[in-house]
DRENDO-1510 file (C-alpha; in Angstrom, 1 decimal, always signed):
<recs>
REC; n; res; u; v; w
REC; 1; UNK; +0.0; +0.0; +0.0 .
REC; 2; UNK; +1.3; +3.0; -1.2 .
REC; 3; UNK; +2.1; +6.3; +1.3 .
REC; 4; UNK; +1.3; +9.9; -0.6 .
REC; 5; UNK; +3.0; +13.2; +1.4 .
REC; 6; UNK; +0.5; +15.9; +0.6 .
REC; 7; UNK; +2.0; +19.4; -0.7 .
REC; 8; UNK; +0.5; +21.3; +2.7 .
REC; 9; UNK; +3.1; +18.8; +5.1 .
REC; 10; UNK; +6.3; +20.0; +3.2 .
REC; 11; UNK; +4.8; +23.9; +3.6 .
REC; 12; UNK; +4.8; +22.7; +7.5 .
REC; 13; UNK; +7.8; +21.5; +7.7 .
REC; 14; UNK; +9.7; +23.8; +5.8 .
REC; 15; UNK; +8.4; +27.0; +7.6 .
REC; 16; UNK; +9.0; +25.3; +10.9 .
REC; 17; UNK; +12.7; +25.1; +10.0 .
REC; 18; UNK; +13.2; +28.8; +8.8 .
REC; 19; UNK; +11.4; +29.6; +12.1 .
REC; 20; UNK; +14.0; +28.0; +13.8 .
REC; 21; UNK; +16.9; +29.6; +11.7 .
REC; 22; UNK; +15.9; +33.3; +12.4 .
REC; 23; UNK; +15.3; +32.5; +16.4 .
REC; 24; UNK; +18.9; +31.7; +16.4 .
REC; 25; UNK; +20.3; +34.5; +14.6 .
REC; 26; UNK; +18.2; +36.9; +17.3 .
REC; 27; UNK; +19.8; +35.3; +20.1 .
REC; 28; UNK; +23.4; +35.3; +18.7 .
REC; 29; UNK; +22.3; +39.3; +17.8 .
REC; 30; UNK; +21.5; +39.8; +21.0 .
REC; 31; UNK; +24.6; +38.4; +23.0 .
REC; 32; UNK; +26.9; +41.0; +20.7 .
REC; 33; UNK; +27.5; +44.1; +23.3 .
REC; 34; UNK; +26.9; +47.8; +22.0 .
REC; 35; UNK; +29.5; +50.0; +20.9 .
REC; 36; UNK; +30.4; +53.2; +23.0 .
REC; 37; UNK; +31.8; +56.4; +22.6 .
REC; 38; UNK; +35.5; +56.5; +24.0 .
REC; 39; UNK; +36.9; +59.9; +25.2 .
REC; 40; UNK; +40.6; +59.8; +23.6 .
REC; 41; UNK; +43.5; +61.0; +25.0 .
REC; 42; UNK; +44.7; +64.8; +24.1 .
REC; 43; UNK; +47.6; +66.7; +25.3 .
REC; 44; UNK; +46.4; +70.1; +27.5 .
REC; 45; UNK; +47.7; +73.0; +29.4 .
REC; 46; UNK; +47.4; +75.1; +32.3 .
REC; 47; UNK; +46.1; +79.0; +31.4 .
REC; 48; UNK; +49.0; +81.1; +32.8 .
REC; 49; UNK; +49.6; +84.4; +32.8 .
REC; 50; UNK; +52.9; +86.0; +31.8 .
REC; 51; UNK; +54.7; +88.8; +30.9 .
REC; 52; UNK; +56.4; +88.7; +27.1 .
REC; 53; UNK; +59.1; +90.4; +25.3 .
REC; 54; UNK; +59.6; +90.9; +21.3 .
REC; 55; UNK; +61.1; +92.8; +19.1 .
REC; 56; UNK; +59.1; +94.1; +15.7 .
REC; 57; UNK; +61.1; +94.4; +12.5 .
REC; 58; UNK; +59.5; +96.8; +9.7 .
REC; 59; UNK; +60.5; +98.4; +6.7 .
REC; 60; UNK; +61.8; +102.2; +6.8 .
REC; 61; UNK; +62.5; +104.5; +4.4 .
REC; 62; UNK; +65.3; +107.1; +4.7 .
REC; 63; UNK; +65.5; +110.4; +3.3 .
REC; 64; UNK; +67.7; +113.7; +3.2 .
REC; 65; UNK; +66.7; +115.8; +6.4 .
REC; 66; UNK; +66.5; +118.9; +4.0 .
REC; 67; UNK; +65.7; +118.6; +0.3 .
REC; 68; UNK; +64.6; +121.4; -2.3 .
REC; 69; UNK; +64.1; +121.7; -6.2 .
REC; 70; UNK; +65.7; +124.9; -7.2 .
REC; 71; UNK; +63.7; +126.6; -10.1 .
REC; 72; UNK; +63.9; +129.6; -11.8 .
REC; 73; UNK; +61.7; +132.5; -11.3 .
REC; 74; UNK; +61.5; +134.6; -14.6 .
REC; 75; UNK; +62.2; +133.9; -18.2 .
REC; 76; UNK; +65.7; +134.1; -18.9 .
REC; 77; UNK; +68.6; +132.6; -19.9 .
REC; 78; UNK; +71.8; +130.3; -18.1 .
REC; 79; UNK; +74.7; +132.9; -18.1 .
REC; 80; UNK; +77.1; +130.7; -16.0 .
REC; 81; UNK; +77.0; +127.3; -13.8 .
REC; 82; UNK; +79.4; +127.6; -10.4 .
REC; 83; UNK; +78.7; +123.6; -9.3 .
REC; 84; UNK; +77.6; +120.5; -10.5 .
REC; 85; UNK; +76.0; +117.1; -9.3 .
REC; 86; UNK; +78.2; +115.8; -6.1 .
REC; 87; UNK; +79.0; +119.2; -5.3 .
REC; 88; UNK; +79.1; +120.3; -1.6 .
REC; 89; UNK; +77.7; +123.3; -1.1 .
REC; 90; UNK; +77.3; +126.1; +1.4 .
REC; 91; UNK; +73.7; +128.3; +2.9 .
REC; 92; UNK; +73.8; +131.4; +0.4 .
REC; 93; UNK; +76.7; +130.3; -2.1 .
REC; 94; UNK; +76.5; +131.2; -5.9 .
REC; 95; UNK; +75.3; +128.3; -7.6 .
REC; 96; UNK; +74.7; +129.7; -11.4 .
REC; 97; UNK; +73.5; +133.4; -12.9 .
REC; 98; UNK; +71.1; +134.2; -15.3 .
REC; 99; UNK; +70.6; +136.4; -17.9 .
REC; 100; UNK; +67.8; +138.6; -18.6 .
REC; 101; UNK; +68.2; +141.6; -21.1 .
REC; 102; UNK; +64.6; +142.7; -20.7 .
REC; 103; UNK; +64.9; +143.1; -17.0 .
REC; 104; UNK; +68.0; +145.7; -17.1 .
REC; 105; UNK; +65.7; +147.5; -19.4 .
REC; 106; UNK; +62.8; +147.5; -17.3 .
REC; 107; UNK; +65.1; +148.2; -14.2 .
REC; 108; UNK; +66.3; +151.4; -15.9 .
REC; 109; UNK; +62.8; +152.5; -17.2 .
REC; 110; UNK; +61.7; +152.0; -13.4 .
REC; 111; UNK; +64.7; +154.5; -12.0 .
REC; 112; UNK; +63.8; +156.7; -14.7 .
REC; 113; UNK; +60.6; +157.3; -13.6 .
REC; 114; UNK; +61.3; +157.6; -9.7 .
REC; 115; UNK; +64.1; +160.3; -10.7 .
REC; 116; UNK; +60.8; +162.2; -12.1 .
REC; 117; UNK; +58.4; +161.6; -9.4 .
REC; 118; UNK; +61.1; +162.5; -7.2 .
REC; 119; UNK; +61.8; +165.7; -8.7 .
REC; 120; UNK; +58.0; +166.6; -9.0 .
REC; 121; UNK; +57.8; +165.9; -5.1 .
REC; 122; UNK; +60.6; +167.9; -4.3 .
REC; 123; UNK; +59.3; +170.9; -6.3 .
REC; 124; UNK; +56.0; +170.6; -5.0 .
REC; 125; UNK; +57.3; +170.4; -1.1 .
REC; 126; UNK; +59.4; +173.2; -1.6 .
REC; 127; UNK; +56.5; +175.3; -3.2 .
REC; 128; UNK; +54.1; +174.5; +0.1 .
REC; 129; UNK; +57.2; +175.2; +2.4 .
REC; 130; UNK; +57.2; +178.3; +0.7 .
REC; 131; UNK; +53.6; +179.6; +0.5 .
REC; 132; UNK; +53.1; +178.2; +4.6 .
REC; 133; UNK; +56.2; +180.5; +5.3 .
REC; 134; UNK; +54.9; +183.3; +3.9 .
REC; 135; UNK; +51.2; +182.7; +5.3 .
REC; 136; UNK; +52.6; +183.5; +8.5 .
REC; 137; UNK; +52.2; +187.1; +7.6 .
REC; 138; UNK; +48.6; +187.8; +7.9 .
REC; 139; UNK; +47.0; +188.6; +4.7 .
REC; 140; UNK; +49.6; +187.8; +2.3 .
REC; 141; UNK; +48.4; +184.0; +1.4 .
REC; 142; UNK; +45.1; +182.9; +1.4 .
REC; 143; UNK; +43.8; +179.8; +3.1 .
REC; 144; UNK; +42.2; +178.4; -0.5 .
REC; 145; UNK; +46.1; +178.1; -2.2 .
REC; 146; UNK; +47.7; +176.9; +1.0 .
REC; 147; UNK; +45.2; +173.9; +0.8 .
REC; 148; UNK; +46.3; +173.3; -2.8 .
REC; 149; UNK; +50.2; +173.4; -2.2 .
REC; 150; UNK; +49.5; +171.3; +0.0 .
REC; 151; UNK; +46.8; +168.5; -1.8 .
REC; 152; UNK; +49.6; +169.1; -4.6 .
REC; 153; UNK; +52.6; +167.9; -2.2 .
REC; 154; UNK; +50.4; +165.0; -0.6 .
REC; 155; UNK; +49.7; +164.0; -4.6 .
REC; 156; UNK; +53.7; +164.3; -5.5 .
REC; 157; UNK; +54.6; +162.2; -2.5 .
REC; 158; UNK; +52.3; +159.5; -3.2 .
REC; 159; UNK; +53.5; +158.9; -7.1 .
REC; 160; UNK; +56.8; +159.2; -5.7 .
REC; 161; UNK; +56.2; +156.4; -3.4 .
REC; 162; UNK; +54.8; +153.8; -6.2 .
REC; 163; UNK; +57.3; +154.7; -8.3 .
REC; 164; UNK; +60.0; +153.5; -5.5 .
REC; 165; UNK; +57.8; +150.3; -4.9 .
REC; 166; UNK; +57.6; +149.5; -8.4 .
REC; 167; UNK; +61.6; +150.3; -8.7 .
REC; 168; UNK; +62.0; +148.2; -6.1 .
REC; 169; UNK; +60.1; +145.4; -7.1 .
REC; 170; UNK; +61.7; +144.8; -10.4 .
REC; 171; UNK; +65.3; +145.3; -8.8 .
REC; 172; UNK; +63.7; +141.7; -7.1 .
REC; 173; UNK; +63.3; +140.5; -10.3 .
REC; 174; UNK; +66.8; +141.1; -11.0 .
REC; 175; UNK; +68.4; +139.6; -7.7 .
REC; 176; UNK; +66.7; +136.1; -9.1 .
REC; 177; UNK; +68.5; +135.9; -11.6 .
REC; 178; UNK; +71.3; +134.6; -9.1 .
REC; 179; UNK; +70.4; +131.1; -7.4 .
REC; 180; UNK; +71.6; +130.5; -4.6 .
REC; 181; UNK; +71.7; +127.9; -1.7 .
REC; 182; UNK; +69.3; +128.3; +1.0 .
REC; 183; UNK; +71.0; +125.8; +3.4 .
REC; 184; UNK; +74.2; +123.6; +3.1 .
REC; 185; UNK; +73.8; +120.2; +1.0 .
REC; 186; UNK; +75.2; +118.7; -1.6 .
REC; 187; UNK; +73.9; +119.4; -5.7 .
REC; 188; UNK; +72.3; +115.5; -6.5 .
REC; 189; UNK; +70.9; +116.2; -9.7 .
REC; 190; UNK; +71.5; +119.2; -12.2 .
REC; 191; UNK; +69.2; +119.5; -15.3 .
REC; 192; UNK; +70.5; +122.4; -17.4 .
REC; 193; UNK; +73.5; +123.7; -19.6 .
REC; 194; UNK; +75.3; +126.9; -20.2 .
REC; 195; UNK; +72.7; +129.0; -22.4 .
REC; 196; UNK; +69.6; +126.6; -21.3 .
REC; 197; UNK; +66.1; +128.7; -21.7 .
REC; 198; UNK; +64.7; +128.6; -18.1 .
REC; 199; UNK; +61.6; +130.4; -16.6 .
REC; 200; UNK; +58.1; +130.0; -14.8 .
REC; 201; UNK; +56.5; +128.5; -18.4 .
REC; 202; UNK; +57.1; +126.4; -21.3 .
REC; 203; UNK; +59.7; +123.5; -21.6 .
REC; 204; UNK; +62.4; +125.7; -19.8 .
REC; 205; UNK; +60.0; +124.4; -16.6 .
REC; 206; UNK; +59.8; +120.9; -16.6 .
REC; 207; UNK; +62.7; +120.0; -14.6 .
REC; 208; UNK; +64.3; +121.7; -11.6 .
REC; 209; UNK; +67.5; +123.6; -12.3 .
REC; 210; UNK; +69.1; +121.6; -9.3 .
REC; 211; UNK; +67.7; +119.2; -6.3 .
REC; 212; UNK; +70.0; +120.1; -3.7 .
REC; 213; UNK; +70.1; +117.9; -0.6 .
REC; 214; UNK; +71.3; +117.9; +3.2 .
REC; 215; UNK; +72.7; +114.6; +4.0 .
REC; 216; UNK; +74.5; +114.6; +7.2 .
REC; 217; UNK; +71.2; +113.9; +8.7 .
REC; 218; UNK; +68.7; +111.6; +8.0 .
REC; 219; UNK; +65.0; +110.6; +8.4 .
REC; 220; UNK; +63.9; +107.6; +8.4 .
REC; 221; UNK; +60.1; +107.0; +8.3 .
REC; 222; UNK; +58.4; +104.1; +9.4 .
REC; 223; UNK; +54.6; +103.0; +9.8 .
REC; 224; UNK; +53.8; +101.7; +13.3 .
REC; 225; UNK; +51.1; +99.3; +12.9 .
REC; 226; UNK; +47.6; +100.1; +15.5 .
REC; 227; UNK; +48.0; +97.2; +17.7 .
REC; 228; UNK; +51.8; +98.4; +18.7 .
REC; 229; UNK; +51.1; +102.2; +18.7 .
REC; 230; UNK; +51.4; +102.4; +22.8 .
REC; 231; UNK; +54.9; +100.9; +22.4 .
REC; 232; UNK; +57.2; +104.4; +20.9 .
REC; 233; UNK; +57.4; +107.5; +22.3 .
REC; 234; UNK; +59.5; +110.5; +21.5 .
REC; 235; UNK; +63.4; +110.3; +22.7 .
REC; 236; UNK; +62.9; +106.1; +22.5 .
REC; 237; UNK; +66.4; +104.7; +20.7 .
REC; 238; UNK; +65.6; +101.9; +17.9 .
REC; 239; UNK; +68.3; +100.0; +15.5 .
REC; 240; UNK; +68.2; +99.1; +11.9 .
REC; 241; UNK; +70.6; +97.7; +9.4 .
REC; 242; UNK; +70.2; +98.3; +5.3 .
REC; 243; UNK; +71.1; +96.0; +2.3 .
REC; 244; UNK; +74.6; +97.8; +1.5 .
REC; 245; UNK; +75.8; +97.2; +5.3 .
REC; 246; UNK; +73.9; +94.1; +6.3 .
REC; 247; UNK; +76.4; +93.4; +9.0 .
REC; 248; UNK; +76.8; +97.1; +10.5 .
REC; 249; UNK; +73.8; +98.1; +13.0 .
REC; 250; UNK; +72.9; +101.6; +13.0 .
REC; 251; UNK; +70.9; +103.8; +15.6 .
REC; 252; UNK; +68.3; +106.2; +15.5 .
REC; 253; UNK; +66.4; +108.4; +18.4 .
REC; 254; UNK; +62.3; +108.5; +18.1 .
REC; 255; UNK; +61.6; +112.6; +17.1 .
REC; 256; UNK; +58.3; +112.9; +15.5 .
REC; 257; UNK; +55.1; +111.0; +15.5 .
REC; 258; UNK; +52.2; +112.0; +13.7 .
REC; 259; UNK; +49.5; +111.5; +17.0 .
REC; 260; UNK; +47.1; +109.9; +14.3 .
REC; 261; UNK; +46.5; +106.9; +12.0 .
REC; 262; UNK; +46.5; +106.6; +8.3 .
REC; 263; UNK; +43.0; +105.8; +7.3 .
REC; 264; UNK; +44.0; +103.8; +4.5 .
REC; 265; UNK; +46.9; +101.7; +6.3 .
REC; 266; UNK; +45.8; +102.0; +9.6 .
REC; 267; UNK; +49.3; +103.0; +11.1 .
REC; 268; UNK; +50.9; +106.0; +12.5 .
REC; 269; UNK; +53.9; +107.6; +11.1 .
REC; 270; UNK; +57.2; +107.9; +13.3 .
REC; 271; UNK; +60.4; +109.4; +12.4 .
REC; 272; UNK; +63.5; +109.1; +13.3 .
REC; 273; UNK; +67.1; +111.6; +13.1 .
REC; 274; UNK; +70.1; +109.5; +11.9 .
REC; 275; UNK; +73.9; +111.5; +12.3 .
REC; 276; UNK; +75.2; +110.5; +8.9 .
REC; 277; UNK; +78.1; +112.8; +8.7 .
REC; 278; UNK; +80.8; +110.2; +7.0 .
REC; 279; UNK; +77.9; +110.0; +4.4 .
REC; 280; UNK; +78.0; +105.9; +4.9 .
REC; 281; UNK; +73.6; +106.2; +4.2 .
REC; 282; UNK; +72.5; +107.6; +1.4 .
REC; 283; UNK; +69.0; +109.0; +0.8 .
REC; 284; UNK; +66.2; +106.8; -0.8 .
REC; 285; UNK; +67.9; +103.3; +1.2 .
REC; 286; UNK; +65.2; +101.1; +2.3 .
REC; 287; UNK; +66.7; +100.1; +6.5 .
REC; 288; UNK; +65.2; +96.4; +8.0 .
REC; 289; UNK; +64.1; +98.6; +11.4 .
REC; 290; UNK; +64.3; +96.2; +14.7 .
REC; 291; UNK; +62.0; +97.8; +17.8 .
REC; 292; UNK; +61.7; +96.3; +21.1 .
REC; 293; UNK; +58.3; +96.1; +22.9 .
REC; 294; UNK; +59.2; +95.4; +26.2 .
REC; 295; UNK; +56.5; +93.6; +28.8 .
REC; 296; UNK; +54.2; +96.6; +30.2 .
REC; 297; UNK; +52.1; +93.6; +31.9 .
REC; 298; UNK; +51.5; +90.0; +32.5 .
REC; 299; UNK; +49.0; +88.8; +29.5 .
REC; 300; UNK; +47.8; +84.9; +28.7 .
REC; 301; UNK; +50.7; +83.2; +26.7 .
REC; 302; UNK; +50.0; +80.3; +24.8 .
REC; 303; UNK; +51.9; +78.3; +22.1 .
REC; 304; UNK; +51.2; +78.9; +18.6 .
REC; 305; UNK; +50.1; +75.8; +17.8 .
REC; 306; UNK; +47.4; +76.1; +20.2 .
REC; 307; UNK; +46.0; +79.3; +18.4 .
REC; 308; UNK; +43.8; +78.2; +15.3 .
REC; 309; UNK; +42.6; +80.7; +12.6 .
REC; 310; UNK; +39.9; +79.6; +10.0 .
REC; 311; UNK; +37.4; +81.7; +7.9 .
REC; 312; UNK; +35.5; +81.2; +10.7 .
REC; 313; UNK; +37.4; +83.3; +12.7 .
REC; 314; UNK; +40.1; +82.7; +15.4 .
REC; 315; UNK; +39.9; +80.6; +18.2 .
REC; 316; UNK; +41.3; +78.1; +21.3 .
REC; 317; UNK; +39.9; +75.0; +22.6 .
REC; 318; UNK; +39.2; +74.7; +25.9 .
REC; 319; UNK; +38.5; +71.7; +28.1 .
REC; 320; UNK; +35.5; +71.4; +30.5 .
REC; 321; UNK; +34.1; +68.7; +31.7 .
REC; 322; UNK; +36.3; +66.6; +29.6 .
REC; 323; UNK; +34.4; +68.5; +26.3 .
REC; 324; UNK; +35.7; +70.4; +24.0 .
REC; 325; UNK; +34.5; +74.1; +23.9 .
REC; 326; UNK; +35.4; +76.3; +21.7 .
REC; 327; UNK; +36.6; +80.2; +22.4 .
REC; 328; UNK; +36.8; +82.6; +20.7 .
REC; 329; UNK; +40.1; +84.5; +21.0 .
REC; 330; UNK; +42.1; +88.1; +19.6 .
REC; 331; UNK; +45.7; +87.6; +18.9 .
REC; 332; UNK; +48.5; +90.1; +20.4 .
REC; 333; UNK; +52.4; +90.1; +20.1 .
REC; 334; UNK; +54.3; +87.1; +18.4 .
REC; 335; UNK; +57.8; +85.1; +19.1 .
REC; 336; UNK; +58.6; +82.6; +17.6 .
REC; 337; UNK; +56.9; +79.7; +19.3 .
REC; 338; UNK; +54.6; +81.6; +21.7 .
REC; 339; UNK; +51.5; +84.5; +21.0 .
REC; 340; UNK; +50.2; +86.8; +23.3 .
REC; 341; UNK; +45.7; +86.2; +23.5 .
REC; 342; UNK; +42.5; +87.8; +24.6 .
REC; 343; UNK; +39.3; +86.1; +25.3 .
REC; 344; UNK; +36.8; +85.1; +27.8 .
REC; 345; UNK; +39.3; +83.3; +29.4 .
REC; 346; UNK; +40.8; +82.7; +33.3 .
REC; 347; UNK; +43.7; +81.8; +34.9 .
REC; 348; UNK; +43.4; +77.6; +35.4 .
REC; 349; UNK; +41.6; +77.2; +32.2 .
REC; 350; UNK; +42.9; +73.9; +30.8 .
REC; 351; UNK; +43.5; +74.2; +27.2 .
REC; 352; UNK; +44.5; +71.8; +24.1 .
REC; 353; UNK; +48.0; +72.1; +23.0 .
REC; 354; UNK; +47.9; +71.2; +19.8 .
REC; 355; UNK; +44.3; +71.1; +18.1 .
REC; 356; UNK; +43.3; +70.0; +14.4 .
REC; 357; UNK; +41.0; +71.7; +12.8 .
REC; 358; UNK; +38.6; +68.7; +12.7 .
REC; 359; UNK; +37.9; +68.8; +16.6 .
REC; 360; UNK; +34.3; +70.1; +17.5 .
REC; 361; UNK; +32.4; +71.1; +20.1 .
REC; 362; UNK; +31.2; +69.0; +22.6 .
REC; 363; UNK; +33.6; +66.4; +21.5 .
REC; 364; UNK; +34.9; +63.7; +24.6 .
REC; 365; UNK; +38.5; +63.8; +25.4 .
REC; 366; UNK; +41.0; +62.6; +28.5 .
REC; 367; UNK; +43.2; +65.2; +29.0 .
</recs>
């Protein structure tokens, strides 16, 4: 006799044994433990306050203590040239004369006519002197040509004094055509020849007739960034060095500052007097200028590496309760390893030494 297994018995059978498959795989799921968060290990320091010392190193500038373009004041011509460029000259020597025909002629055309007016104020003067002498005798002058003589002397005197003023001021005229050296300096540049057309207009214009400069002093200018402004005052003694005389140190005593910031720059200008009398600087050299900013007070000091500076802005991290926080900071003076800070911070705040820009807030950490 022949056994049949119906189709619904395998069903049974089968599902019964997937049943049993899955219950074990929940209880192996289940015996697995969960994974936690670990806090990792960080190196941290101690917020101290302390007092530090640098030096800032900026560009300068130095330049001749005096300088002047020498031009010439009327139209005329270069009659003869005394010095040349490297010349060392002294305050009021002869430096070159001009030439001016037109001038002599309007020199003797303005004698000429104070001569006249001279003459006519003379006459005039004697003829009141006269007539007042003799009104002294009663009826003999009247009153009405006394008061003429004398509106007729008062007349004479005044054409005789704008003929002197106009005398006068072309003999002016005349006493430029000699340049001369307002101070002592040396000629470094000269831009004309013997019979060169000089004067107030045209081509004779364009160029100075010499750039004379006092070199035995120096400036040197320098732009003292906002944050270090408090740091120089007048009488204050810096150093520099320049390029031609890298190994020679040179210094200079504080003299002006400005007392106000450039808008553009944001920095104040401060300059300094340099001796130069062997001539060893010369105008125009750029000096590498070293300034000392001595410890006025104990600040937070913190290793550079522990300063990070995103778009985000600049910023420490500081431990509490072994979390990250971040704060956010303002830098101040710089050595090499070490910056000065300011924040919402206190002394005892434990910060991380070295961060990476991939910590976040919040995150655990063993210090």
């Amino acid at each position: 006799m022949k056994k049949y297994i119906f189709p619904y018995t395998i069903c049974i059978t089968g599902g019964m044994a997937l049943l049993t498959l899955l219950n074990g795989c929940s209880a192996t799921a289940k015996k697995e433990p969960v994974a936690t968060e670990k806090a990792a290990p960080i190196a941290t320091f101690k917020l101290q306050k302390e007092k530090l010392a640098t030096a800032l190193q900026l560009p300068g500038e130095l330049s001749a203590f005096q300088q002047v373009d020498l031009y010439a004041k009327v139209s005329s011509f270069v009659k003869t040239l005394n010095v040349d460029i490297g010349s060392e000259v002294k305050k009021g020597q002869l430096l070159m004369t001009l030439e001016a025909p037109e001038t002599n002629s309007q020199l003797a055309a303005a004698k000429s006519r104070l001569k006249a007016q001279e003459a006519l104020y003379l006459a005039s003067k004697a003829n009141y002197d006269r007539l007042y002498e003799t009104s002294k005798t009663p009826g003999t002058i009247s009153k009405n040509d006394l008061d003429q003589a004398v509106a007729r002397k008062n007349s004479d005197l005044a054409q005789f004094e704008a003929a002197k003023a106009s005398y006068q001021e072309v003999g002016s005229l005349r006493d430029y055509l000699e340049i001369r050296a307002p101070f002592n300096g040396k000629i470094t540049a000269r831009n004309v020849n013997l019979g060169a057309y000089v004067g107030p207009s045209g081509k004779g214009s364009e160029f100075p007739l010499f750039t004379l400069q006092e070199q035995k002093h120096l400036r040197l200018a320098i732009s003292i960034p906002e944050v270090y402004t408090g740091y120089l005052k007048a009488g204050d003694e810096i150093s520099f060095t320049v390029r031609s005389l890298p190994e020679q140190l040179f210094v200079a005593k504080v003299k002006r500052l400005s007392g106000a910031l450039d808008l553009r720059l944001r920095s104040e200008k401060v300059e300094m007097d340099v001796p130069n009398e062997n001539k060893q600087l010369l105008p125009g050299m750029v000096a590498e200028v070293h300034i000392p900013l001595p410890a006025n007070a104990s600040t937070f000091i913190v290793p550079k590496k522990a300063v990070i500076e995103t778009a985000e802005g600049t910023y420490v991290w500081k431990v509490v309760g072994n979390k990250t926080e971040k704060v956010n900071i303002k830098k101040g003076r710089e050595t090499d390893d070490q910056t000065e800070i300011f924040g919402k911070l206190n002394i005892g705040d434990e910060l991380v030494t070295s961060p990476s820009e991939e910590l976040r807030a919040g995150t655990p950490i063993k210090p």
